[in-house]
N, C-alpha and C positions, 0 to 999 in steps of 0.2 A: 778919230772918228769924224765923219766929213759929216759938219748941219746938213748937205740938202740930202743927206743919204737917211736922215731919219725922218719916218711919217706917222702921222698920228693913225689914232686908231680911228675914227671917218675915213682916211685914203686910204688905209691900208682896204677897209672895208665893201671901199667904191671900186678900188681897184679889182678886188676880187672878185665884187659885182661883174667889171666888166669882160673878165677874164671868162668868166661862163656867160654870162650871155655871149661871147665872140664866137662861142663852141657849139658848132654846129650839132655836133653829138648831143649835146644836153637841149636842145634846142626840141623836140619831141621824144621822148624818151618814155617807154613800159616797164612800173614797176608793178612786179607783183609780192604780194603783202598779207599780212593778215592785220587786221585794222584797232586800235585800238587808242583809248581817249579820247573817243568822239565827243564833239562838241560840235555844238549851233550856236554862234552868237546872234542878238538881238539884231545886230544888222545884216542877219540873212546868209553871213560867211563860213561855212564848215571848215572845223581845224581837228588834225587825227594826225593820227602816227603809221607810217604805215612798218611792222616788225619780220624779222622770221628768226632763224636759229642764230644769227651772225653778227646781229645790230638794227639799228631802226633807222626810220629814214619821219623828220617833220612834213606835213601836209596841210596845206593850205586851198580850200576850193571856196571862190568868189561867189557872191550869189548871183549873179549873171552864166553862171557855167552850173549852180548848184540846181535852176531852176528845169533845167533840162534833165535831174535826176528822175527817172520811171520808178527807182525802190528806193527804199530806207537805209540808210550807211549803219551798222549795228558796230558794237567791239564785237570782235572774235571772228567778224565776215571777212571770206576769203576773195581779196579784188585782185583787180589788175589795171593802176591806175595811170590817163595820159597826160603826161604835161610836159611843162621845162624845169629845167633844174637852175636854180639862181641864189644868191646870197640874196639876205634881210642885212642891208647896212647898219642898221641900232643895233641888231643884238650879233652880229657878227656869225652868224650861225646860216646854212644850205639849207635849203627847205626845196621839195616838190610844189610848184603852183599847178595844181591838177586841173584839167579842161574835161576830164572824162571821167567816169569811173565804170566800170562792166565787173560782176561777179566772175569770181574764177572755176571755170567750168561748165556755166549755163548762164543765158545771153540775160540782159538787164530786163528785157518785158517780161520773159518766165519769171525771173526773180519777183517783180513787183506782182507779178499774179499770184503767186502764191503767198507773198506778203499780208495784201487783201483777200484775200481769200482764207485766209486764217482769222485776217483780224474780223472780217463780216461773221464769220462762220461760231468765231467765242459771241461776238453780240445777238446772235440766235437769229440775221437775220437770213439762215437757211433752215429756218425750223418747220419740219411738214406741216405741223400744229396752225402755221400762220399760211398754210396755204389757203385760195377761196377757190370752190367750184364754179367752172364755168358752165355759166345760162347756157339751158339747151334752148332754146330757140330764139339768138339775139335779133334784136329788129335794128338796133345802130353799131355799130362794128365800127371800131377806130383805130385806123392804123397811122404809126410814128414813122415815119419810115422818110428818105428821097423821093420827091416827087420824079425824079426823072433817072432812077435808077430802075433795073429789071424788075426787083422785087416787089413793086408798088404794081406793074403791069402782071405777075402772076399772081397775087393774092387776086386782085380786082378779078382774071380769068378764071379762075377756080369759084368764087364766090356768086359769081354770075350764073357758073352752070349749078351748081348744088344751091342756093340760097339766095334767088334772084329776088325774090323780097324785102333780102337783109339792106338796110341802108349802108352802106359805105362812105366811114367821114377820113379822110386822110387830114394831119396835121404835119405838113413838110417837114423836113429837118435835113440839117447836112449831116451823115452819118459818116465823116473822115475829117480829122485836122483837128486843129488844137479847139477850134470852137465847136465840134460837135459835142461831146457832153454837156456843157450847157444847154442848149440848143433840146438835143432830146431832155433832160432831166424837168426843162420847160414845162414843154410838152405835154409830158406824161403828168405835172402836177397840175397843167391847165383842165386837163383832159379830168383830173379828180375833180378841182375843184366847182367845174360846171356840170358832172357830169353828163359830158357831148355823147358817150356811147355806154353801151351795156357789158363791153369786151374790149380790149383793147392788146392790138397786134404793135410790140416794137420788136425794129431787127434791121436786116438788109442782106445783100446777096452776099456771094462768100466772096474771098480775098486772103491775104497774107495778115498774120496776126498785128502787124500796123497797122493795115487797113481796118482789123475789127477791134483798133484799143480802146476806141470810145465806150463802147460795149462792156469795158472791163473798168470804166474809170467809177470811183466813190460816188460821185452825185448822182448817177444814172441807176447805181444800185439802191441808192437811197431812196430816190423818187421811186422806184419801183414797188421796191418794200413801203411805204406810206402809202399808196396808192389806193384807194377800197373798189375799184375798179378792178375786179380780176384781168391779169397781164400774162400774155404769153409774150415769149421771149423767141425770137426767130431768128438768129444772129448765121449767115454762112450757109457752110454745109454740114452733113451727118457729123466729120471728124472733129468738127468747130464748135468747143466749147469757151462760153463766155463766165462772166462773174454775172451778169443777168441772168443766165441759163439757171442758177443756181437757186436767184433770188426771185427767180417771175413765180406767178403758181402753176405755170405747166409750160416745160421746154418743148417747142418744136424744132425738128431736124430740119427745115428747111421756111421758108417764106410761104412756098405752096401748100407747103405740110401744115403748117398755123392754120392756113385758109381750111382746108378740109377739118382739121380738129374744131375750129370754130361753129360750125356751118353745119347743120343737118343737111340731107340728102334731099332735098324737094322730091325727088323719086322715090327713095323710101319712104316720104311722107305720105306721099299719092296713095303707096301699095299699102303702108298702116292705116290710112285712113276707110278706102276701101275695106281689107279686113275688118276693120270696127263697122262700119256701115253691115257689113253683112252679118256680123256677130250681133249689133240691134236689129235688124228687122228679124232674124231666126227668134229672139228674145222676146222680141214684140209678139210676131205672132204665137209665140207660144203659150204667151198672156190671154194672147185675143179666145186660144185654142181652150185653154183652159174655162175661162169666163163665159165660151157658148157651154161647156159643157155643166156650170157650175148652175147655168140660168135653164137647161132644158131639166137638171135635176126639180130645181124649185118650179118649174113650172107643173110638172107631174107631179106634185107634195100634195096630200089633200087638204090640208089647211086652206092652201091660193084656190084648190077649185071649190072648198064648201066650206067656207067659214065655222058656219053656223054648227056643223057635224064635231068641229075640232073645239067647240066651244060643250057641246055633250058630253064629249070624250073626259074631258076635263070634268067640270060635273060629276060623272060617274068616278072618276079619281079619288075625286075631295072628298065621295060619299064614302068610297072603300076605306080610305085613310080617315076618317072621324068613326066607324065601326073599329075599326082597329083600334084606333086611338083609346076606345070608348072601352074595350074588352081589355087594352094595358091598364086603365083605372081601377077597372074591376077587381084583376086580378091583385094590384097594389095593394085597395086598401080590405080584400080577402086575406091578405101575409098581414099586412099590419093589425089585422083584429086576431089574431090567429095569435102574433108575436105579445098585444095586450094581454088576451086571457093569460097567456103561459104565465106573464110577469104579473100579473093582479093574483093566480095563483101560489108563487112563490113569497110573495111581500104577504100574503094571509097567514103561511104556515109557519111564515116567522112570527108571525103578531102572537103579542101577550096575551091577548086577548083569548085567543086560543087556549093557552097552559091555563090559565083561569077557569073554564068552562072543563077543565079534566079536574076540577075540584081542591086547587091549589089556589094560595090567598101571595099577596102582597104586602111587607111591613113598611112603611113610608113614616119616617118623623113628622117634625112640626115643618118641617122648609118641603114638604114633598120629596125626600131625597130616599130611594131604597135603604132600608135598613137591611145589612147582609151580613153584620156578628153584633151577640149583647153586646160587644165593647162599646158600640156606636151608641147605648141609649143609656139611662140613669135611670134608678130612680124617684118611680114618683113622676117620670115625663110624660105627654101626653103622646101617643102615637095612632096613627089608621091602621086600620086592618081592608087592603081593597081586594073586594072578593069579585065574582064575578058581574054580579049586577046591583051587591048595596056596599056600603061601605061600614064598616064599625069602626065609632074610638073607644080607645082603652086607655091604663093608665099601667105603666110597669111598676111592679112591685117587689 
């Protein structure tokens, strides 16, 4: 065995290194996978396995490549990830250094839309309960929007013909790129915290779902939802749904559409108000209508034209009523001497008094107690005899 023909395990390792990176084939390369032991380390760097029926393949995504991610990496999600293929000299082992990752079968912004949209949607902030009605007739109206996009020139149009009263506050914002969600979430929480209007429009004209991602990003949703400012969400066109749409308290189809949902009709104000105008004076006069007729009664009353007659009237009342009165007495205490005698007749025919005078006597002791058998006396005792009008004592023998 020849020394320079043995190499340690570092060369072996570097060399191997070198061998694939030389390789143009490993140099960009699509795996697809289904993903598992995901991990996040502290320093920002995602590590996962990508598996299928055959073997697994190690994955490594940098946090400079990871920060570009739109969804969440889960175990069990099915990717399709880009990178190069190269050895880890320390541990001697091939790994994926991934620059991409895209779900398999539907592109990475659907995925992360529906990501969020699940996770807002457990946190309840698409609960109808938390919606707020919007003021019918706002006098400041604040739209988020690009000052020099289309949609700020047709809210402004539409508001001008239906609600030219309404003040219109615009609060610019860039609504595309990476600094647009900040930017609106701003916005919308400046626009709470002074409250600058009574309504507030965010949105912008339509485009391709990059164009409308800011719309879909967590901090715009959030500001939305804390907002006490009632929010329409104006994102696009008809087909164009956002995660604001979900979270404002009333989605409009269009930037225009916001405008008209916000906005009475100054025209149908005209014509309701009219109507009310003529529904009070029909009202009025029918008041007025009523009140001649209320006051031509009283003036023909004879009371207003002869006092003094309707002061007789009365008089004559009072007299009939104390005659009357006077014949209820009467007859009152006619029943009540009527109902005496009957009762001073029956309390007579009870009285003892009576049986006495038919020639029957009373035996009374010495206590006054009727005596009513010999048993009751002795003796030699002294007793009454009360008769009708004397009384005798006796002595029993």
């Amino acid at each position: 065995m020849n020394e320079r023909s043995v190499l340690t395990v570092t060369e072996l390792n570097e060399y191997l290194k070198r061998v694939f990176d030389s390789m143009p084939r490993l140099e960009n390369v699509y795996i697809r996978g289904e993903v598992s032991n995901y991990k996040v380390y502290p320093s920002g760097h995602h590590y996962f396995t990508l598996k299928d029926q055959g073997g697994a393949l190690k994955c490594v995504m940098f946090r400079s490549s990871a920060v570009r991610l739109r969804f969440k990496l889960s175990d069990g999600m099915r990717v399709i990830a880009m990178g190069r293929v190269s050895v880890y000299p320390r541990d001697g082992a091939y790994q994926l250094y991934v620059s991409s990752v895209t779900p398999d079968g539907v592109g990475d912004l659907q995925m992360a839309f529906e990501q969020l949209k699940e996770k807002l949607y457990k946190e309840g902030l698409f609960d109808p309960a938390h919606k707020k009605p919007l003021p019918p007739c706002p006098m400041r109206i604040g739209v988020v929007t690009s000052s020099a996009g289309a949609a700020v020139h047709d809210i402004i149009r539409v508001l001008k013909k239906r609600w030219p009263i309404g003040k219109i506050i615009l609060l610019p914002v860039r609504v595309q790129g990476e600094e647009a969600p900040p930017e609106i979430a701003a916005a919308v929480s400046y626009a709470d915290r002074w409250k600058v209007a009574d309504v507030l429009i965010v949105g912008r004209g339509g485009g391709s779902m990059e164009d409308l991602w800011c719309f879909n990003d967590e901090r715009v949703a959030r500001a939305i939802y804390a907002c006490s400012i009632p929010v329409i969400s104006a994102v696009g066109h008809e087909p164009d749904v956002t995660i604001s749409d979900f979270v404002a308290d009333v989605r409009a189809a269009t930037p225009s559409n916001a405008a008209e949902i916000v906005s009475p009709d100054v025209s149908e104000l005209r014509e309701l108000l009219r109507a009310s105008s003529d529904r009070t004076a029909a009202a009025v006069e029918k008041l007025i209508k009523a009140g001649r007729e209320r006051l031509r009664v009283y003036a023909g009353a004879r009371v207003l034209r002869d006092p003094k007659n309707y002061i007789d009237d009365c008089r004559l009342a009072l007299d009939a009523k104390g005659e009357r009165l006077g014949d209820l007495v009467s007859v009152a205490l006619s029943n009540s001497r009527r109902r005496y005698a009957a009762l001073a007749a029956a309390l007579d025919a009870m009285s003892p008094l009576k049986v006495l005078g038919r020639g029957y006597s009373i035996a009374l002791n010495a206590d006054g107690k009727v005596i009513k058998a010999a048993g009751d006396v002795k003796s030699g005792e002294d007793i009454k005899i009360k008769l009708q009008k004397d009384e005798i004592s006796c002595t029993v023998k």
